[in-house]
C-alpha positions in Angstrom: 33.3 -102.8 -30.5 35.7 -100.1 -28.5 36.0 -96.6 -29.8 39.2 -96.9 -30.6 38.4 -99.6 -33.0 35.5 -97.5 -34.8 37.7 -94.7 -35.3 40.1 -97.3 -37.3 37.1 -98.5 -39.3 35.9 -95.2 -40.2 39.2 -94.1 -40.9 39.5 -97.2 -43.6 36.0 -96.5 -44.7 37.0 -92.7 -45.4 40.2 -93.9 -47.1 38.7 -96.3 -49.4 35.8 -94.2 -50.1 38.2 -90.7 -51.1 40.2 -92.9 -53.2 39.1 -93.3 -56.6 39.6 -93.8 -60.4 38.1 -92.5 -63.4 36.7 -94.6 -66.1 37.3 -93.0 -69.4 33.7 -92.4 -70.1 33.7 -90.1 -66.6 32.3 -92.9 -63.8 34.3 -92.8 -60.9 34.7 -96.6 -58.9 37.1 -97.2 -55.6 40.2 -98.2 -56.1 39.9 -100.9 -54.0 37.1 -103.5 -54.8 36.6 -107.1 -53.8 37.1 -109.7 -56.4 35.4 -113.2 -56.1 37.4 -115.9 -57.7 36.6 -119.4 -56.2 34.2 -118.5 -53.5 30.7 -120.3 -53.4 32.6 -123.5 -53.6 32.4 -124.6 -50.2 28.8 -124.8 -48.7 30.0 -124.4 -45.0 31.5 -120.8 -46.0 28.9 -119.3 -47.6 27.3 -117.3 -44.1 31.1 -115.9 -43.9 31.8 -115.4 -47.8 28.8 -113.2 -47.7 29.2 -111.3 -44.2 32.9 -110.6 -46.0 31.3 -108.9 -49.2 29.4 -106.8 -47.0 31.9 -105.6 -45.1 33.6 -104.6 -47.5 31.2 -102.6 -49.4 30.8 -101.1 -45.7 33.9 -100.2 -45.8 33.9 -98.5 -49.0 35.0 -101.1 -50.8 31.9 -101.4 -52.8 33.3 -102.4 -56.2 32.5 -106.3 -56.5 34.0 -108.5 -59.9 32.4 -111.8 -60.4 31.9 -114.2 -63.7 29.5 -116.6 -65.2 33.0 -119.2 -65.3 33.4 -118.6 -61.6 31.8 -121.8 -60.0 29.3 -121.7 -63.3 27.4 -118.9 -61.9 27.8 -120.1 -58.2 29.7 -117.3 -57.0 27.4 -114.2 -59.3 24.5 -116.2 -57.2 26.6 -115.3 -53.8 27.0 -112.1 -54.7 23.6 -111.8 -56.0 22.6 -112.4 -52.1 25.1 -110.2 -50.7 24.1 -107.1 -51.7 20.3 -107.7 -51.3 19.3 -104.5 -50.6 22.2 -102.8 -51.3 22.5 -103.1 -54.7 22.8 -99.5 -55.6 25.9 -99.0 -52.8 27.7 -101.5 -55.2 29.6 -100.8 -58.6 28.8 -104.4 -59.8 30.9 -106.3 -62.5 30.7 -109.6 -64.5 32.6 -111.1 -67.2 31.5 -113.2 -70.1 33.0 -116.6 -71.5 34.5 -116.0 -74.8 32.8 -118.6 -76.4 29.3 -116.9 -75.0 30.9 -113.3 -76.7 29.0 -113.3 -80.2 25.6 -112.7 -81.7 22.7 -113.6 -79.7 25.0 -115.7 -77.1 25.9 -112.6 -75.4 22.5 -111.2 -74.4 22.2 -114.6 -73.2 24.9 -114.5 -70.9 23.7 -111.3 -69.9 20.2 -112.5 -69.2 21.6 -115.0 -66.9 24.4 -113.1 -65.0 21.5 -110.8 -63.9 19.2 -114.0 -63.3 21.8 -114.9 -60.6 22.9 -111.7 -59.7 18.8 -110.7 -58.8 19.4 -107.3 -60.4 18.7 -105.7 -63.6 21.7 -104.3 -64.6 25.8 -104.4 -64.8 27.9 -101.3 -64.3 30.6 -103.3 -66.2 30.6 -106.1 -68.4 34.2 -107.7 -69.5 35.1 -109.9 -72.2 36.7 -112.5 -70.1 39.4 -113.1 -72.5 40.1 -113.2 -76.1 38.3 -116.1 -77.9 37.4 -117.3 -81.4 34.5 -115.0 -81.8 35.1 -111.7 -83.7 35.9 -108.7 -81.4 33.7 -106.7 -84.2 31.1 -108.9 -83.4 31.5 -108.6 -79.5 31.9 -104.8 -79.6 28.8 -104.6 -81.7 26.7 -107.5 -79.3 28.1 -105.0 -76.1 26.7 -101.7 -77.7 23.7 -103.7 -78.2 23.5 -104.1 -74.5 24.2 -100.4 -73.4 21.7 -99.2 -75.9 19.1 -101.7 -74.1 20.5 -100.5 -70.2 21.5 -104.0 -69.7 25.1 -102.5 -69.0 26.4 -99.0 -67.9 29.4 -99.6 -70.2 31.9 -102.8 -70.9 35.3 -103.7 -70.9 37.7 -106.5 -71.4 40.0 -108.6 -69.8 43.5 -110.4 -70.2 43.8 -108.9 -73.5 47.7 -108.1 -74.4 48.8 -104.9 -76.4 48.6 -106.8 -80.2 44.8 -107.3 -78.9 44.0 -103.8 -77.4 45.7 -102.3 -80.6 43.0 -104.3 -82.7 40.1 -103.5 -80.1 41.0 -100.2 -80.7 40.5 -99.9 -84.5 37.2 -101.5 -84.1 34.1 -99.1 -84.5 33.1 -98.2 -81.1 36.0 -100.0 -79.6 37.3 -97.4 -77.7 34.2 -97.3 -75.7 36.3 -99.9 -73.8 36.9 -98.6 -70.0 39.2 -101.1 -68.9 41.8 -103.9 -69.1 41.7 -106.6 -66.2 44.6 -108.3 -65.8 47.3 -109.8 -63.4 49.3 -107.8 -61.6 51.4 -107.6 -58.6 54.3 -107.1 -57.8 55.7 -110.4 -58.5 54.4 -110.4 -61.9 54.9 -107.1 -63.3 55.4 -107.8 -67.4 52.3 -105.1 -68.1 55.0 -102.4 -66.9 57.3 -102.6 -70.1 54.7 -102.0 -72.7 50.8 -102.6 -72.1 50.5 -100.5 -69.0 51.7 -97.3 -71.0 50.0 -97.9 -73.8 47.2 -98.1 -72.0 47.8 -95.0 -70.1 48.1 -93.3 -73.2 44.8 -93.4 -74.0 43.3 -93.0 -70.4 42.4 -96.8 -69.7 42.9 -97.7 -66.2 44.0 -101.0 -65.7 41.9 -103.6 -62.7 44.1 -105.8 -61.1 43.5 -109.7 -60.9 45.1 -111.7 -58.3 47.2 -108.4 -56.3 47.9 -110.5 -53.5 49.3 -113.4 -55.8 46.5 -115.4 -54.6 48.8 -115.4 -50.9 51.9 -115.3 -52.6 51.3 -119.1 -54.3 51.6 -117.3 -57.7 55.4 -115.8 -57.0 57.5 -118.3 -55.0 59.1 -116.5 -51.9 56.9 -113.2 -52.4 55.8 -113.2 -49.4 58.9 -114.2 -47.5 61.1 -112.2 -49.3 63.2 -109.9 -47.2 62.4 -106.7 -48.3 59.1 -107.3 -48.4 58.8 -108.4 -44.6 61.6 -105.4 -44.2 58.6 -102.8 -45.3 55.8 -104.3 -43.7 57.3 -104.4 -40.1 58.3 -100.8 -40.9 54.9 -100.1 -41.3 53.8 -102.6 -38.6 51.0 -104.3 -41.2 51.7 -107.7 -43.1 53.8 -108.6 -45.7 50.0 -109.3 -48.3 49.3 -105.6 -47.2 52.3 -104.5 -48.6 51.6 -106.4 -52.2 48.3 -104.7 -52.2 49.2 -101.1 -51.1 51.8 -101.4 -53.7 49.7 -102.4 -56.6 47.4 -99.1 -55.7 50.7 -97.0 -55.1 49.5 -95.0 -58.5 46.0 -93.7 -58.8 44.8 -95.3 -62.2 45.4 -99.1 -61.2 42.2 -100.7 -59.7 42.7 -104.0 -57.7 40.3 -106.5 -56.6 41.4 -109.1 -53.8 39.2 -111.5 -52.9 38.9 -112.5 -49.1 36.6 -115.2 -47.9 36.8 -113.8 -44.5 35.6 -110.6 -42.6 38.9 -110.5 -40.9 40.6 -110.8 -44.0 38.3 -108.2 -45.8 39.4 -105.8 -42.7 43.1 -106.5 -43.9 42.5 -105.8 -47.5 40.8 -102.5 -46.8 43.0 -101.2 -44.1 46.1 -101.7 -46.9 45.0 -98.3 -48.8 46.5 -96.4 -45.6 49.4 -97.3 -46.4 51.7 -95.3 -48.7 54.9 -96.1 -49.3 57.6 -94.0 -49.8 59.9 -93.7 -52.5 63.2 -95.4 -50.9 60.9 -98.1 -49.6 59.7 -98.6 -53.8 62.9 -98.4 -54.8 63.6 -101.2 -52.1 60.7 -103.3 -53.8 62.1 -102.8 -57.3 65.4 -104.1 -56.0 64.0 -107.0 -55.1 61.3 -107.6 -58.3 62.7 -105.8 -60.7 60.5 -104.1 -63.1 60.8 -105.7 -66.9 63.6 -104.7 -69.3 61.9 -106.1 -72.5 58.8 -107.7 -73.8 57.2 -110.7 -71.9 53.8 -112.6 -72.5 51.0 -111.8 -70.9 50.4 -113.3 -67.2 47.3 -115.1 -67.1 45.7 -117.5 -64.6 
C-alpha cells in the first residue's frame, strides 16, 4: 500500500469514526454501519464476506445489523466469526422474527442469536417487524432482557406511524431507540409523516437497503441523469451519491451491505462527501420528496 493511499484510508476512517448519532438513551453509534442482508449464502464468498466486515469495522464503520431470518442464522454465524476478537470495537445488532417476539420465545431467540453470534450480549435488539404477538408483551419480554444484560437496549423495525403511536403508549415503550426502515432516495415516503414524527421525540431512524440494493429497488436510480450529473461532479459513483445522501442529515443511520472489500472501501469513502444544497435541490427535482401519505416501504 502507497502513502498516498493510507492517507485516503485514514482520512475515511477519521470521517466515519467523527461522525455519529445519538440514541435516545445517550449511546453514540457511526452513522455509517454495515448491514448483512443475504450474505452467508454462497460458500465460496465467505473468506471475502468476512475480510469485508472487517474492513469496515477498520474503517470505522463498526456498527454491524444482522437477523435470525437472514439465511436462518447463517449470516449472525458470519458475523459471529468476523469480529472474533474484536467484539468490543463493534456496536452489534440483531433482529427477532415476529412470530419469536412473545413470552418465553423471545429469550429464546436471544439465546440463540448469541449462540451464533459467539458473544454474550446485543447492543440492539429490533423487533423485525410488526407481527401477531402483543407489542405489550414484546416490550415487557425486551425489558426482561435489559434487566438480565442480554441487550444494551432494543428497538424496532418497519413499524409505520399508526404502530410507533401505539409502541409509544405502551409502558416502557418509549425505551425504543430506533426505527429501521427503507430509505433512499428513491423511496422516500418516511419524509411526509413518520420521519418527523419520529424526530419529534428524538428517535433516529437506520436505514435499510440506502443503496436500493444497486438501484434494483428504484428503476433508473442509478442511471438517472442527475444523479450521474452529481457524482461525476464529485468524481465518485452514482451508489455513493445514494448513500451520502441518505446520511446528508445527522440523525439518519444507514447500513449497506457489501460483500466485497472493494465495495466496503466505496461505502465508507461516501461519508466524505457532502453535498451542497443546489446539488439536493437537483436530487429533489429528480425524486421528489412525498406530497401526501404513502404506505410503508418494506422489502
Amino acid at each position: 500500500m502507497n502513502r498516498s493511499t493510507e492517507g485516503t484510508l485514514d482520512r475515511i476512517k477519521e470521517g466515519n469514526r467523527s461522525k455519529r448519532v445519538l440514541l435516545p438513551d445517550g449511546a453514540s453509534v457511526p452513522q455509517l454501519g454495515q448491514g448483512t442482508w443475504n450474505m452467508a449464502e454462497d460458500a465460496a464468498r465467505r473468506e471475502e464476506e468476512i475480510a469485508a466486515l472487517r474492513l469496515g469495522v477498520e474503517l470505522g464503520m463498526n456498527l454491524i445489523d444482522t437477523a435470525e431470518m437472514y439465511g436462518e442464522g447463517a449470516a449472525e454465524e458470519l458475523v459471529g466469526e468476523a469480529i472474533r476478537g474484536i467484539r468490543d470495537e463493534v456496536f452489534l445488532v440483531s433482529k427477532v422474527y415476529p412470530h419469536n417476539a412473545g413470552k418465553g420465545r423471545l429469550a429464546l431467540s436471544c439465546e440463540g442469536s448469541l449462540k451464533r453470534l459467539n458473544t454474550d450480549r446485543l447492543d440492539l435488539y429490533l423487533l423485525h417487524w410488526r407481527g401477531n404477538i402483543p407489542l405489550e408483551e414484546t416490550v415487557a419480554e425486551m425489558e426482561k432482557l435489559v434487566a438480565q444484560g442480554k441487550i444494551a437496549r432494543w428497538g424496532v423495525s418497519n413499524l409505520d406511524t399508526a404502530d410507533m403511536k401505539a409502541l409509544l403508549q405502551i409502558t416502557d415503550g418509549s425505551h425504543c431507540v430506533t426505527n429501521q426502515v427503507l430509505y433512499h432516495l428513491g423511496s422516500r415516503g418516511i419524509e411526509y409523516e413518520l420521519l418527523p414524527w419520529l424526530r419529534g421525540r428524538q428517535i433516529p431512524v437506520m436505514a435499510y437497503s440506502p443503496l436500493a440494493q444497486a438501484g434494483s429497488l428504484r428503476k433508473g436510480l442509478l442511471e438517472n441523469e442527475t444523479v450521474q450529473k452529481v457524482a461525476a461532479s464529485h468524481g465518485v459513483t452514482p451508489l455513493q451519491i445514494l448513500l451520502a445522501w441518505t446520511l446528508r442529515d445527522t440523525d439518519i443511520i444507514a447500513i449497506p451491505k457489501a460483500s466485497t472489500r472493494n465495495h466496503v472501501t466505496e461505502n465508507a469513502a461516501a461519508n466524505l462527501i457532502t453535498l451542497d444544497k443546489e446539488e439536493q435541490l437537483q436530487l429533489d427535482a429528480a425524486f421528489p420528496p412525498p406530497s401526501w401519505k404513502v404506505p410503508l416501504d418494506v422489502i
